[in-house]
MOPAC internal coordinates of N, CA, C and O (Angstrom, degrees):
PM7 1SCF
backbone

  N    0.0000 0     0.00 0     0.00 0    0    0    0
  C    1.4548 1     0.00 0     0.00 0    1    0    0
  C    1.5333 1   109.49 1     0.00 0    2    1    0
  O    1.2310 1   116.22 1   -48.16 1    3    2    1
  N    1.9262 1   124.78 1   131.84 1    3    2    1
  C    0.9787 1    98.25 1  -173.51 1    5    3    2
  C    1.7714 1   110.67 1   -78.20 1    6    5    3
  O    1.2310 1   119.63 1    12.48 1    7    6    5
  N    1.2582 1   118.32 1  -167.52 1    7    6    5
  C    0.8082 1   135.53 1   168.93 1    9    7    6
  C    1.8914 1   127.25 1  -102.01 1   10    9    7
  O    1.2310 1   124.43 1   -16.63 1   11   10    9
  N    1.1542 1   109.10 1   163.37 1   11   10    9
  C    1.8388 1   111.15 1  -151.75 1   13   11   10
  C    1.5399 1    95.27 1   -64.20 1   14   13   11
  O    1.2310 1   114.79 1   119.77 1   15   14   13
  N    1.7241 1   127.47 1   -60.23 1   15   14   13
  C    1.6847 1   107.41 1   163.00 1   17   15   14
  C    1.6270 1   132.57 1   -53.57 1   18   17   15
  O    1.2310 1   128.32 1  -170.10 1   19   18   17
  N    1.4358 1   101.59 1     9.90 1   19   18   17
  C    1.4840 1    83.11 1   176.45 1   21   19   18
  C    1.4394 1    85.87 1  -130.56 1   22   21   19
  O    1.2310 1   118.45 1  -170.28 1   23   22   21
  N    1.1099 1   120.56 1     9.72 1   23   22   21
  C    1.8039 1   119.19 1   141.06 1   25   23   22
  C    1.2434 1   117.20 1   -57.12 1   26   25   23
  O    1.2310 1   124.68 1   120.64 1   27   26   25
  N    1.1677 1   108.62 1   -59.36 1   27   26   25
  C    1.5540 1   125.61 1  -164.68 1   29   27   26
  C    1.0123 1   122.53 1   -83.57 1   30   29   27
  O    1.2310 1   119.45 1  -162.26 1   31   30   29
  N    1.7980 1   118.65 1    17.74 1   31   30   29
  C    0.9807 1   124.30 1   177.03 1   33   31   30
  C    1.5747 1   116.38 1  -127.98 1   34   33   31
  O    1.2310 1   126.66 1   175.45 1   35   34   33
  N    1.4286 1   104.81 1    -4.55 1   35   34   33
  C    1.6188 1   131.86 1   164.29 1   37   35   34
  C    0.6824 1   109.01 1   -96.95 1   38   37   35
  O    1.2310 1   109.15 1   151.27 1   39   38   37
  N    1.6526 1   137.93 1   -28.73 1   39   38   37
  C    1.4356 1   116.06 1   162.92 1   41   39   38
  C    1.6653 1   117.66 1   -89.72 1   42   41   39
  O    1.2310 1   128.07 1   174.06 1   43   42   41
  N    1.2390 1   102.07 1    -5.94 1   43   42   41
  C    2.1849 1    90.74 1   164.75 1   45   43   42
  C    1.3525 1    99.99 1   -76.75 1   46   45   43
  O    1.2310 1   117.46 1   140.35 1   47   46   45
  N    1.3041 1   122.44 1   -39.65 1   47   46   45
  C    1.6353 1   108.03 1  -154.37 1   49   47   46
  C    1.6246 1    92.99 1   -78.30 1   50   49   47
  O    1.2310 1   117.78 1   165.91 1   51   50   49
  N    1.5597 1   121.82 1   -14.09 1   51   50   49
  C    1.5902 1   103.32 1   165.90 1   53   51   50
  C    1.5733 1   115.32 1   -78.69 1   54   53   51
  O    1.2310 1   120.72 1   140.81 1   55   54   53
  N    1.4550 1   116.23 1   -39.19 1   55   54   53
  C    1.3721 1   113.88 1   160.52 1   57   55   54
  C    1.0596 1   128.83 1   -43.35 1   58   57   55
  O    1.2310 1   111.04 1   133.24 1   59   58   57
  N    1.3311 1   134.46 1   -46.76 1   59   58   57
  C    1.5922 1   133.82 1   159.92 1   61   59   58
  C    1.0054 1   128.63 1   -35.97 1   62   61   59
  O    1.2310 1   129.88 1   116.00 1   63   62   61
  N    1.5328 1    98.56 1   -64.00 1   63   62   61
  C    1.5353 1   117.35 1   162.14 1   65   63   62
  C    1.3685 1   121.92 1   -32.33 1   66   65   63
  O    1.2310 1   121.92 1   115.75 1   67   66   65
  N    1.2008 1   113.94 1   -64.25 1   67   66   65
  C    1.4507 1   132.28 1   176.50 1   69   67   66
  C    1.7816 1    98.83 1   -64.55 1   70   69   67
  O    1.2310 1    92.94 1    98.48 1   71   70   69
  N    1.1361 1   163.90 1   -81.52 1   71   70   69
  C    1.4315 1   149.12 1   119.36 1   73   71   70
  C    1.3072 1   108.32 1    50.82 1   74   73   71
  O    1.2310 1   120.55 1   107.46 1   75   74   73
  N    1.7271 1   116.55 1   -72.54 1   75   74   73
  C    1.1515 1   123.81 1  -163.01 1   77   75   74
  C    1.4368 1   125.61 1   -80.06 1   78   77   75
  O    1.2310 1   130.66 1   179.35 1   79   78   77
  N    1.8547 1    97.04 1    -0.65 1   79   78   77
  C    1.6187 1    98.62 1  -175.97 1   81   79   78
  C    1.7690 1   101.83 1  -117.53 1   82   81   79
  O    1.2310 1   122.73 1  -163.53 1   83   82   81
  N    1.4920 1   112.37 1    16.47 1   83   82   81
  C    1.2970 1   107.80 1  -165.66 1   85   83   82
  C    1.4900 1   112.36 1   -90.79 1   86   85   83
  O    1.2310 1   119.80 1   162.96 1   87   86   85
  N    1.6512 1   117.98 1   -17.04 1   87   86   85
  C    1.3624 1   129.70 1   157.21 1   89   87   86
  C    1.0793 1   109.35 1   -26.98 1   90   89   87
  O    1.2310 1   120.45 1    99.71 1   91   90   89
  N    1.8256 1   116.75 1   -80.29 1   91   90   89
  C    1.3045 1   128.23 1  -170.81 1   93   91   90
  C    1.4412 1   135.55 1   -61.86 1   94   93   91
  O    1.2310 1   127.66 1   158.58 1   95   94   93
  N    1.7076 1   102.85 1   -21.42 1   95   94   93
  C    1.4454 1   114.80 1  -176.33 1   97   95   94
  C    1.9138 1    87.62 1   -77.59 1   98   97   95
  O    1.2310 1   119.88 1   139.69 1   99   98   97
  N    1.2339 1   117.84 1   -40.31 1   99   98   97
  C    1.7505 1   114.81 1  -178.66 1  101   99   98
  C    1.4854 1    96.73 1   -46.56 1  102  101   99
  O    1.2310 1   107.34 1   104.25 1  103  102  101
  N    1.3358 1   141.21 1   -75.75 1  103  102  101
  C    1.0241 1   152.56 1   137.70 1  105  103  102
  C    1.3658 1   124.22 1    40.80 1  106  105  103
  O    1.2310 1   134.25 1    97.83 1  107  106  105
  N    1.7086 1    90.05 1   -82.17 1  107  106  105
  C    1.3766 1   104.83 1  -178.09 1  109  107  106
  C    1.5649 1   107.18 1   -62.99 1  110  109  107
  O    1.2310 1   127.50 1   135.35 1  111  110  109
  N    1.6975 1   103.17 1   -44.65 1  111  110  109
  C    1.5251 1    94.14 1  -170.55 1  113  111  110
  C    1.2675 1   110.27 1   -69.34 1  114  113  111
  O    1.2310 1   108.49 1   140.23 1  115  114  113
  N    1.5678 1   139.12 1   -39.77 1  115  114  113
  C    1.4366 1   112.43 1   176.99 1  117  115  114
  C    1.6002 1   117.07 1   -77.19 1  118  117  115
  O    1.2310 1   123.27 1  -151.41 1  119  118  117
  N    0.8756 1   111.34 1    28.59 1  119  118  117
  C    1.4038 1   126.95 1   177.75 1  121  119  118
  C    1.5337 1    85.07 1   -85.94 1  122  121  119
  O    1.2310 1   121.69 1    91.35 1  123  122  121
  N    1.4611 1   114.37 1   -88.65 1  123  122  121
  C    1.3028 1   126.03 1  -158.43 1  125  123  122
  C    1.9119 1   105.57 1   -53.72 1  126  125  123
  O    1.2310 1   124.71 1   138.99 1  127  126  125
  N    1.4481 1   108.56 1   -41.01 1  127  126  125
  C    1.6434 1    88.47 1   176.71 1  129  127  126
  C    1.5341 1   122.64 1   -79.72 1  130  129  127
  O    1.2310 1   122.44 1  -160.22 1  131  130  129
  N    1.1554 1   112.92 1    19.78 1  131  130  129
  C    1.1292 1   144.78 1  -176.50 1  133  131  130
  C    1.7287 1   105.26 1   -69.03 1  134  133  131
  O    1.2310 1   131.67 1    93.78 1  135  134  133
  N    1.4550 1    95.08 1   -86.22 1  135  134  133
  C    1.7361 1   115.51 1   169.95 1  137  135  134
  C    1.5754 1    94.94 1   -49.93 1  138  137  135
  O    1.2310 1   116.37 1   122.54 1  139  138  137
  N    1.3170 1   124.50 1   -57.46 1  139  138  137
  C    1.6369 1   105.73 1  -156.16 1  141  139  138
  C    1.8995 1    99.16 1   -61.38 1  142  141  139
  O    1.2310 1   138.36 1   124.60 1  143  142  141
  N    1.0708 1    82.01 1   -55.40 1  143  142  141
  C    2.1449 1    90.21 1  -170.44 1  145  143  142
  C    1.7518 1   115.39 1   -46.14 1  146  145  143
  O    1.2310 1   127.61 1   159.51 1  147  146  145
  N    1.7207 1   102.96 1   -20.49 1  147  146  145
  C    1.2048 1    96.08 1  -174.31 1  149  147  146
  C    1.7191 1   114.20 1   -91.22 1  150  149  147
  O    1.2310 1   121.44 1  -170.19 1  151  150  149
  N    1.5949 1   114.85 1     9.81 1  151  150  149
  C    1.3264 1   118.27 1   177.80 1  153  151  150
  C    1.4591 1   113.20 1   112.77 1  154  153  151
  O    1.2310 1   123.17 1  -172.49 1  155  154  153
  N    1.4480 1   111.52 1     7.51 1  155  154  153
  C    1.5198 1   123.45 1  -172.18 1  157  155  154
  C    1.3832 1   102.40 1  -107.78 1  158  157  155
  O    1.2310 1   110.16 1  -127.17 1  159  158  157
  N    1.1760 1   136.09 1    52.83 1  159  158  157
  C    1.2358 1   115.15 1  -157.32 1  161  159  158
  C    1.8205 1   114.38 1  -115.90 1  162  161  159
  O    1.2310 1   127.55 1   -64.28 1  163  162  161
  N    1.4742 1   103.07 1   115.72 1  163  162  161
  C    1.1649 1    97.73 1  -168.55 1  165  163  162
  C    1.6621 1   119.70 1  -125.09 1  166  165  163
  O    1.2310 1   123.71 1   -52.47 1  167  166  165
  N    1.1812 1   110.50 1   127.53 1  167  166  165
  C    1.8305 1    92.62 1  -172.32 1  169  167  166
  C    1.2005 1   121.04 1   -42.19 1  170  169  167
  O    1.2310 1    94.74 1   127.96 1  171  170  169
  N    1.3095 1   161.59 1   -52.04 1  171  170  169
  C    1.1431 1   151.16 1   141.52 1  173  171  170
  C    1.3279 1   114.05 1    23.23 1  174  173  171
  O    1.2310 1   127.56 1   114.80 1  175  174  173
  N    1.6434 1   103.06 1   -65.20 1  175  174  173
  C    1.4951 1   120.77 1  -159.21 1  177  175  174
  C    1.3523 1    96.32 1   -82.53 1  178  177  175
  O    1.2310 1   122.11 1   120.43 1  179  178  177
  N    1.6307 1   113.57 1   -59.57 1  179  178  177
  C    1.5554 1   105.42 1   179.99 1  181  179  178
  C    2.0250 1   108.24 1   -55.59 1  182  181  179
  O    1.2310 1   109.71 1   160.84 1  183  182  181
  N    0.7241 1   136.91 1   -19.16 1  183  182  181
  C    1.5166 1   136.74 1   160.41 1  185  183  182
  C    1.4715 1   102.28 1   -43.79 1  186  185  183
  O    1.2310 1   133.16 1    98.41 1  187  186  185
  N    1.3960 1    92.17 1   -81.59 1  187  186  185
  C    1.8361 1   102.27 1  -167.96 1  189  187  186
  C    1.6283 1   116.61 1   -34.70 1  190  189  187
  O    1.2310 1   131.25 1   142.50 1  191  190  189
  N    1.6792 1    95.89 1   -37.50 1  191  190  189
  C    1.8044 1   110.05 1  -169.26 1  193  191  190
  C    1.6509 1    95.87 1   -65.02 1  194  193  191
  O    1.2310 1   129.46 1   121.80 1  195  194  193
  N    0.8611 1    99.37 1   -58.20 1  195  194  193
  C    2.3363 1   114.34 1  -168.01 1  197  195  194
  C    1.5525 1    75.85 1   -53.40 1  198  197  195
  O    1.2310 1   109.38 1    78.51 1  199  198  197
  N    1.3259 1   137.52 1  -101.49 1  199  198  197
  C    1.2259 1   141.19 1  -153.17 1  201  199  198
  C    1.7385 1   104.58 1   -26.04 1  202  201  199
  O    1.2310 1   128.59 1   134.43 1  203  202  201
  N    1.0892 1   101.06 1   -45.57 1  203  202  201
  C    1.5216 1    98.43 1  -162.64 1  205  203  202
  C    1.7767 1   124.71 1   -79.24 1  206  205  203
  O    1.2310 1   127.33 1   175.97 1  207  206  205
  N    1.5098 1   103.49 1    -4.03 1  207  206  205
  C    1.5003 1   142.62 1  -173.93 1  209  207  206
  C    1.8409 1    96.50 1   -93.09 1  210  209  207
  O    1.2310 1   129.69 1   108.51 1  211  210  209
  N    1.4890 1    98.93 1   -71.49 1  211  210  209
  C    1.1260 1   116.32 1   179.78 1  213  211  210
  C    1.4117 1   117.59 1   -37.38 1  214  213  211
  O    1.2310 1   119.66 1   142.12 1  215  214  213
  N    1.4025 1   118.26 1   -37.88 1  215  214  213
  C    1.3977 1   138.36 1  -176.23 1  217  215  214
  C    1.8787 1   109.99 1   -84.91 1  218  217  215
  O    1.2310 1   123.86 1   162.09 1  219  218  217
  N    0.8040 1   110.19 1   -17.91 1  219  218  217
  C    1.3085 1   135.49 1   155.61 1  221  219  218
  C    1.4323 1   125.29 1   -58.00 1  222  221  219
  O    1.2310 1   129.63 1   107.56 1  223  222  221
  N    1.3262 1    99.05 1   -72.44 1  223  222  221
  C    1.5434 1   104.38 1   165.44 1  225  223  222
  C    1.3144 1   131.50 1   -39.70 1  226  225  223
  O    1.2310 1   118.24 1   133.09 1  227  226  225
  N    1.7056 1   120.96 1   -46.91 1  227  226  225
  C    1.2061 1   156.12 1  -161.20 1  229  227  226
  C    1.7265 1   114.53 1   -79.04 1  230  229  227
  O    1.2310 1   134.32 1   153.79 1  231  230  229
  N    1.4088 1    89.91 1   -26.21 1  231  230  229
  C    2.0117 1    98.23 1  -154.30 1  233  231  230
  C    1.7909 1    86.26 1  -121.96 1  234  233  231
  O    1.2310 1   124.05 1   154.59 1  235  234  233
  N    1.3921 1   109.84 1   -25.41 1  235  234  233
  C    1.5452 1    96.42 1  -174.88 1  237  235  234
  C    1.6594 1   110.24 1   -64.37 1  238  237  235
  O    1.2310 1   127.39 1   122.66 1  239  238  237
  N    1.4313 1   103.38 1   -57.34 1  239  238  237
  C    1.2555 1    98.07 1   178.57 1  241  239  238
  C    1.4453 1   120.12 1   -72.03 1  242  241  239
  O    1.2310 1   115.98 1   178.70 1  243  242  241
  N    0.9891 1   125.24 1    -1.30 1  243  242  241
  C    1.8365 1   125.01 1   170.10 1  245  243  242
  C    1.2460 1    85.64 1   -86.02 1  246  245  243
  O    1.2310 1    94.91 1   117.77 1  247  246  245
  N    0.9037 1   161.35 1   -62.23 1  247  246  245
  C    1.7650 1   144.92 1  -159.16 1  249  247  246
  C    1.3114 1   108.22 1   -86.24 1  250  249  247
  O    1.2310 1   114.37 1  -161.74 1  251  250  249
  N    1.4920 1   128.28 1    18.26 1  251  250  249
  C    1.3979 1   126.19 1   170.45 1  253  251  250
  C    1.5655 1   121.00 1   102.39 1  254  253  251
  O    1.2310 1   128.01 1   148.45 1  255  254  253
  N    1.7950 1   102.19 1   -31.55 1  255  254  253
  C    1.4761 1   109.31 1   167.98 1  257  255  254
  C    1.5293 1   145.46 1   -50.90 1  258  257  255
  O    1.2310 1   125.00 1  -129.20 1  259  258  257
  N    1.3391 1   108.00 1    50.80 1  259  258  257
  C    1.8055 1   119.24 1  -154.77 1  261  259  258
  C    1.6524 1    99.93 1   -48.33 1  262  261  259
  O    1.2310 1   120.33 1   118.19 1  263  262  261
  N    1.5285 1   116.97 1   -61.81 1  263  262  261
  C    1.1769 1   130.47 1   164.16 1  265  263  262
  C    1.6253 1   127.68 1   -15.27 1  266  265  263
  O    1.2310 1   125.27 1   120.59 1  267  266  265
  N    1.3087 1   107.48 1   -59.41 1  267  266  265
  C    1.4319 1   120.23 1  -177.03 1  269  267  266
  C    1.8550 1   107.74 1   -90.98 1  270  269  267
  O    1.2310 1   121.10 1   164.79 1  271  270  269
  N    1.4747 1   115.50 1   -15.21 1  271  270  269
  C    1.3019 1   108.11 1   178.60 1  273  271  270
  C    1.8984 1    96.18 1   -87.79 1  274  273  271
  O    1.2310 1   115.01 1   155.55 1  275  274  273
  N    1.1373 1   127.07 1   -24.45 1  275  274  273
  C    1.3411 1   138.68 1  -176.03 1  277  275  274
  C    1.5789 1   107.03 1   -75.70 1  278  277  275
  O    1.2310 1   117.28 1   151.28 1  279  278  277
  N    0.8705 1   122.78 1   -28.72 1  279  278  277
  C    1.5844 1   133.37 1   179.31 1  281  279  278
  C    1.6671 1   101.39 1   -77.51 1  282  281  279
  O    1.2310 1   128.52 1   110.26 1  283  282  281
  N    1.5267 1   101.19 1   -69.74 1  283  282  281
  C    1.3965 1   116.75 1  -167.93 1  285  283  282
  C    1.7973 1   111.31 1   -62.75 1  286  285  283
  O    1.2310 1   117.89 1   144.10 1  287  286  285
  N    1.4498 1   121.62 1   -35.90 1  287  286  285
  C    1.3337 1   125.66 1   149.92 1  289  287  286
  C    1.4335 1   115.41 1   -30.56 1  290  289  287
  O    1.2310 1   120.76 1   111.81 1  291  290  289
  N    1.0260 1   116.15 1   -68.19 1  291  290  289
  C    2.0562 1   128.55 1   172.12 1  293  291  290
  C    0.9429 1   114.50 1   -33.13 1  294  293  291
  O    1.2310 1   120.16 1   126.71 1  295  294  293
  N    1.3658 1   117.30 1   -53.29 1  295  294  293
  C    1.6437 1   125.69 1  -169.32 1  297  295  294
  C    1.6468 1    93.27 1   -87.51 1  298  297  295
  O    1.2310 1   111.50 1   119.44 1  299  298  297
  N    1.0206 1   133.62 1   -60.56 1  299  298  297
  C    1.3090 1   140.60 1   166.14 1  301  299  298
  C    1.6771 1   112.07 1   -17.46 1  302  301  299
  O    1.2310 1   118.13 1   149.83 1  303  302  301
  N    1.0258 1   121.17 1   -30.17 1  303  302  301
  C    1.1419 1   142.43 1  -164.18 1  305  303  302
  C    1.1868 1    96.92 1   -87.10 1  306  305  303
  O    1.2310 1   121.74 1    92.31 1  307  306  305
  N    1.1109 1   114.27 1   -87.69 1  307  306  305
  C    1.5684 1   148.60 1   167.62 1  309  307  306
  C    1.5144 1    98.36 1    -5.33 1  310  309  307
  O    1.2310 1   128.36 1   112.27 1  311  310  309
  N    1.0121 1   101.51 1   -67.73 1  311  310  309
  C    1.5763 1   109.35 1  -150.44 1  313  311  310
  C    1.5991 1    96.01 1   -79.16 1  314  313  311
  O    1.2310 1   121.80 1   132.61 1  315  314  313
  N    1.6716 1   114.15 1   -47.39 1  315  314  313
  C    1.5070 1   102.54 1   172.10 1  317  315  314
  C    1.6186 1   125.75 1   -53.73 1  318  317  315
  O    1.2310 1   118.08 1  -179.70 1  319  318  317
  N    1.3546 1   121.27 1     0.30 1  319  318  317
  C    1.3222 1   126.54 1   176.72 1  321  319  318
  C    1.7544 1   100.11 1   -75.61 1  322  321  319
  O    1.2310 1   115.69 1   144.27 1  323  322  321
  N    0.9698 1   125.79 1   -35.73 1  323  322  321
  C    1.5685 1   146.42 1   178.65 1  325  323  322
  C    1.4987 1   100.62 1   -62.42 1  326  325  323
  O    1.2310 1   128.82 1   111.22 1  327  326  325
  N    1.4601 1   100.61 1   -68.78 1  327  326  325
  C    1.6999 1   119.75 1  -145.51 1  329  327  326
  C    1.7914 1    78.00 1   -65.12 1  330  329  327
  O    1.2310 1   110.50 1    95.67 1  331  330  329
  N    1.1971 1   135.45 1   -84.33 1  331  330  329
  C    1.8867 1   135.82 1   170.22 1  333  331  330
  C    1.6875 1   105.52 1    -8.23 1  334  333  331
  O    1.2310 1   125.40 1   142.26 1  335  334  333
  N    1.3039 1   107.23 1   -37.74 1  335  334  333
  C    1.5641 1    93.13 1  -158.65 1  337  335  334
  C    1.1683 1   118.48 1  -108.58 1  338  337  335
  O    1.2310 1   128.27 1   171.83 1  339  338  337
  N    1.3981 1   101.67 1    -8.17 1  339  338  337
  C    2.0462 1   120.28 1   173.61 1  341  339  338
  C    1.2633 1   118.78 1    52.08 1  342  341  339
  O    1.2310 1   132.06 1  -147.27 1  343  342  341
  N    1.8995 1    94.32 1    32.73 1  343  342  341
  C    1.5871 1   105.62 1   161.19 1  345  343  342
  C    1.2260 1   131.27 1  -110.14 1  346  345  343
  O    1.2310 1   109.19 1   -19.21 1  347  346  345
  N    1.4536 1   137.86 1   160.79 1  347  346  345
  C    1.7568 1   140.00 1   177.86 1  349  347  346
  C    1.2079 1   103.84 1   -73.25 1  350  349  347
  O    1.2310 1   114.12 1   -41.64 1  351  350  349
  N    0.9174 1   128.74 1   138.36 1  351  350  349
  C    1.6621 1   138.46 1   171.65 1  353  351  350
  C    1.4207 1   104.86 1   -78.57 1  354  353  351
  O    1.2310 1   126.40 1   -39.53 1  355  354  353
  N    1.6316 1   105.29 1   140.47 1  355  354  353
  C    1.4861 1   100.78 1  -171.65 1  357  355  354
  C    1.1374 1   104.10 1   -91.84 1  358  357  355
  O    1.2310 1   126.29 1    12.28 1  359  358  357
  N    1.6282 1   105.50 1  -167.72 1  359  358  357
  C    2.1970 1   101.26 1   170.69 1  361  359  358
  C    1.4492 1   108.79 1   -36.21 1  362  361  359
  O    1.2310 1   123.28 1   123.55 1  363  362  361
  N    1.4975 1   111.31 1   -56.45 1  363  362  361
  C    1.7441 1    90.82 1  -150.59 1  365  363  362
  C    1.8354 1   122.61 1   -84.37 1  366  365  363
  O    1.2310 1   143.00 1  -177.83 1  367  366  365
  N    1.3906 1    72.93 1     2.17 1  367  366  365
  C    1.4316 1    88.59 1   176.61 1  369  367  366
  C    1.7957 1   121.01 1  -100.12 1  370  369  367
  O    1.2310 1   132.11 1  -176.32 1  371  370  369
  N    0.8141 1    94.22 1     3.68 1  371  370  369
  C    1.5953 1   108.92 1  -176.04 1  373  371  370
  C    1.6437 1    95.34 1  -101.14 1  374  373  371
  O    1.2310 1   116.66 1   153.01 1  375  374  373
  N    1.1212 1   123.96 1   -26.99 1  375  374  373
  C    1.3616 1   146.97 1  -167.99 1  377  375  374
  C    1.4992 1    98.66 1   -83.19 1  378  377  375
  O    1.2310 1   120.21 1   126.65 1  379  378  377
  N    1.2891 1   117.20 1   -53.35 1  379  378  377
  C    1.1039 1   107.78 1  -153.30 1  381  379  378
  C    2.1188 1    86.22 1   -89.36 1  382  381  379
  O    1.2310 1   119.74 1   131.99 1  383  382  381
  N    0.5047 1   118.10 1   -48.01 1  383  382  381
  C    1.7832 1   138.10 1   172.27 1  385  383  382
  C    2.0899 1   106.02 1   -27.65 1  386  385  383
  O    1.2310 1   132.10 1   145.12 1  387  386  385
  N    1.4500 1    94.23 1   -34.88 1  387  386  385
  C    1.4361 1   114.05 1   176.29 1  389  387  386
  C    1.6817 1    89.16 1   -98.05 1  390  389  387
  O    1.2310 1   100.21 1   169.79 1  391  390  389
  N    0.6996 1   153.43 1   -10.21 1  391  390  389
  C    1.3849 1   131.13 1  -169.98 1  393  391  390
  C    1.3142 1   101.97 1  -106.84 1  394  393  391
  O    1.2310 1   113.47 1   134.31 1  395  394  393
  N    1.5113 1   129.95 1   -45.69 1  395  394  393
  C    1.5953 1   139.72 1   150.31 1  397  395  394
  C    1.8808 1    92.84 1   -33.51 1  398  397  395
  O    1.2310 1   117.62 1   107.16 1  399  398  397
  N    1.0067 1   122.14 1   -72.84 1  399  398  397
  C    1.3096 1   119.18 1  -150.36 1  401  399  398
  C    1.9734 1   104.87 1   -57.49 1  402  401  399
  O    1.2310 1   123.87 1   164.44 1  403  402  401
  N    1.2009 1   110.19 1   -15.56 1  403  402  401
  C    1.0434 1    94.34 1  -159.62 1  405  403  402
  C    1.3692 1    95.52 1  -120.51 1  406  405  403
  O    1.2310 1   118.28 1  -167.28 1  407  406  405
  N    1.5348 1   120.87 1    12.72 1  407  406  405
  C    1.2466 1   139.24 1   155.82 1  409  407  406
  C    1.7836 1   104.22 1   -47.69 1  410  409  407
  O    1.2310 1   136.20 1   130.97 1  411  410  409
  N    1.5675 1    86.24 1   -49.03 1  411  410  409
  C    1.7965 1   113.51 1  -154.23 1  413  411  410
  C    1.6836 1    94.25 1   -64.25 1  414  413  411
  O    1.2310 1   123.18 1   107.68 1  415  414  413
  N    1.5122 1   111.50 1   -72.32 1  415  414  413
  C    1.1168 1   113.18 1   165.17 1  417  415  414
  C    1.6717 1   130.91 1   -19.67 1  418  417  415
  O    1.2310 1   125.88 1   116.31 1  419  418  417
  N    1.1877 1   106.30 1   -63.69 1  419  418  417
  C    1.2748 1    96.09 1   172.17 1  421  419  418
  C    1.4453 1   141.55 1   -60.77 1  422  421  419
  O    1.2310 1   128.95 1  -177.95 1  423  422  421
  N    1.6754 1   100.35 1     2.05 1  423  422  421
  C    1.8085 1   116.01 1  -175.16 1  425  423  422
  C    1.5516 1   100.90 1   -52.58 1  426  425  423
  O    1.2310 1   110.17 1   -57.54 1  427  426  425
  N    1.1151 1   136.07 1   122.46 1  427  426  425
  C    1.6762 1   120.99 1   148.57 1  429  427  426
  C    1.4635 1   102.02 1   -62.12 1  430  429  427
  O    1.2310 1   129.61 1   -54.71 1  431  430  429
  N    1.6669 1    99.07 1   125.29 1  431  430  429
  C    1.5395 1   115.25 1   144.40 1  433  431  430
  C    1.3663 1   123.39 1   -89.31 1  434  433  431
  O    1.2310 1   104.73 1  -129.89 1  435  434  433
  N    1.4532 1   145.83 1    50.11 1  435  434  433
  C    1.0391 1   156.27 1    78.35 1  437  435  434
  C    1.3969 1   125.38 1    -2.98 1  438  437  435
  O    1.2310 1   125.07 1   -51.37 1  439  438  437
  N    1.0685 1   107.87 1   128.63 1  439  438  437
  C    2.1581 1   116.75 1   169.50 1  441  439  438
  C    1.2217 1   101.22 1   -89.91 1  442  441  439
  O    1.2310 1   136.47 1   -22.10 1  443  442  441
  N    0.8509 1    85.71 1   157.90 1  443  442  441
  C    1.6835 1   114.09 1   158.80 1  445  443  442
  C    0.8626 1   131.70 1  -157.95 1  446  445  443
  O    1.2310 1   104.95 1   -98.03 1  447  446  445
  N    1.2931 1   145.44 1    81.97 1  447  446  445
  C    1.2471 1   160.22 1  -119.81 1  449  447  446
  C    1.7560 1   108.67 1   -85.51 1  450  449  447
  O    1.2310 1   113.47 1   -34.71 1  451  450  449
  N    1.2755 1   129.96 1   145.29 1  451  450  449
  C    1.3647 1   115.66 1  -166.64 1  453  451  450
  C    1.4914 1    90.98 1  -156.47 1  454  453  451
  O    1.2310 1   121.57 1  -145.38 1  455  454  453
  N    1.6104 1   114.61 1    34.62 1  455  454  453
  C    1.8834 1   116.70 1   171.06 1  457  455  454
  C    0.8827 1   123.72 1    89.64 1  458  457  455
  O    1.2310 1   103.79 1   -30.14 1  459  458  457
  N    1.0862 1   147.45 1   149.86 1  459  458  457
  C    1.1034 1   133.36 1  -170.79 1  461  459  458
  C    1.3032 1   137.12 1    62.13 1  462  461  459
  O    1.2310 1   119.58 1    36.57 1  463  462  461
  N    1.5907 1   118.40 1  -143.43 1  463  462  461
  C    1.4051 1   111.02 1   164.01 1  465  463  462
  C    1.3684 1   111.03 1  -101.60 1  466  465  463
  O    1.2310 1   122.33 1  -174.29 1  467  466  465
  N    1.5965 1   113.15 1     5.71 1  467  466  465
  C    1.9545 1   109.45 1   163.58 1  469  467  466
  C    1.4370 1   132.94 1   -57.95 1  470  469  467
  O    1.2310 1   115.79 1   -50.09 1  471  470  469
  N    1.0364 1   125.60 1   129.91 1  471  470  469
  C    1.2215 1   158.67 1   152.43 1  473  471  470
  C    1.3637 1   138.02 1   -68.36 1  474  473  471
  O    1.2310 1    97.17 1   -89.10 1  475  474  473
  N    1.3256 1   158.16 1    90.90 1  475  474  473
  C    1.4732 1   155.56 1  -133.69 1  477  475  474
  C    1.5307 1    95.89 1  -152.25 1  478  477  475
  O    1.2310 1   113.55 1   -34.73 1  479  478  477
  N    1.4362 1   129.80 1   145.27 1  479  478  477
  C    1.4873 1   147.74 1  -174.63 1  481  479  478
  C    1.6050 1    85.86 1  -121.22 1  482  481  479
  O    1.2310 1   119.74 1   -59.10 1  483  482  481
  N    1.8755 1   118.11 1   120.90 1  483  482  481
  C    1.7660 1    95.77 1   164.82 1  485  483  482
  C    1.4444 1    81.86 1  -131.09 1  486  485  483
  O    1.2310 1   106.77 1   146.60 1  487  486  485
  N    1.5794 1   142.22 1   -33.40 1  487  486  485
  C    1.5195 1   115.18 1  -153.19 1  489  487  486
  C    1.7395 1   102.75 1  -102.76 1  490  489  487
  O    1.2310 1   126.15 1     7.58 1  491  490  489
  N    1.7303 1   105.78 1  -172.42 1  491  490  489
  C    1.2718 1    79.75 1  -178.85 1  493  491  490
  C    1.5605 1   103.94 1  -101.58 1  494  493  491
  O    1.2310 1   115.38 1    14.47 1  495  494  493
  N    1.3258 1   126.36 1  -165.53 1  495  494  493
  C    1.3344 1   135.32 1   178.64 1  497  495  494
  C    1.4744 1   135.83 1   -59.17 1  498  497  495
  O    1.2310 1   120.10 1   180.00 1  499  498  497

């Protein structure tokens, strides 16, 4: 059976891991509100976007990221008020939808280690 440091040392190198792919998942998602915001906007896409937020929420805090699952929850939110109601967001809401999003963006994915098996997000990206 291992032991608690060699716990805690399989779960950073999954945290890292997980760390090291959070660039691209940013990425993808302003990728996707990208097409919708620019007048293309199609449920499909707004699907893919919520899903891909949503997935965010879920995996941040399983890999230690309280910060970035707390952000991405908000917007998560946000957007499921839409995704329930199978409506387009108007100007100010598209506005505000970019302003959540870039809430997200600004999470540092950076550690910082705080003992243990804690985890804390403080700078930005």
């Amino acid at each position: 059976m291992a032991d608690f440091a060699e716990l805690q040392a399989q779960l950073k190198i999954l945290s890292d891991a997980y760390a090291a792919q959070l660039p691209e998942k940013f990425i993808q998602i302003e990728q996707a509100w990208g097409q919708l915001s620019r007048g293309q906007w199609d449920e499909e896409g707004f699907q893919a976007l919520h899903r891909m937020v949503h997935n965010l929420t879920g995996s941040g805090k399983t890999f230690g990221f309280a910060l970035l699952s707390e952000v991405a929850r908000n917007l998560e939110e946000y957007l499921g008020e839409f995704a329930q109601s199978k409506t387009v967001p108007n100007e100010a809401q598209h506005q505000r939808i970019q302003e959540k999003l870039n809430e997200l963006f600004q999470v540092d994915i950076r550690r910082v280690d705080k003992g243990g098996l804690g985890v804390e997000i403080e700078t930005k990206r």
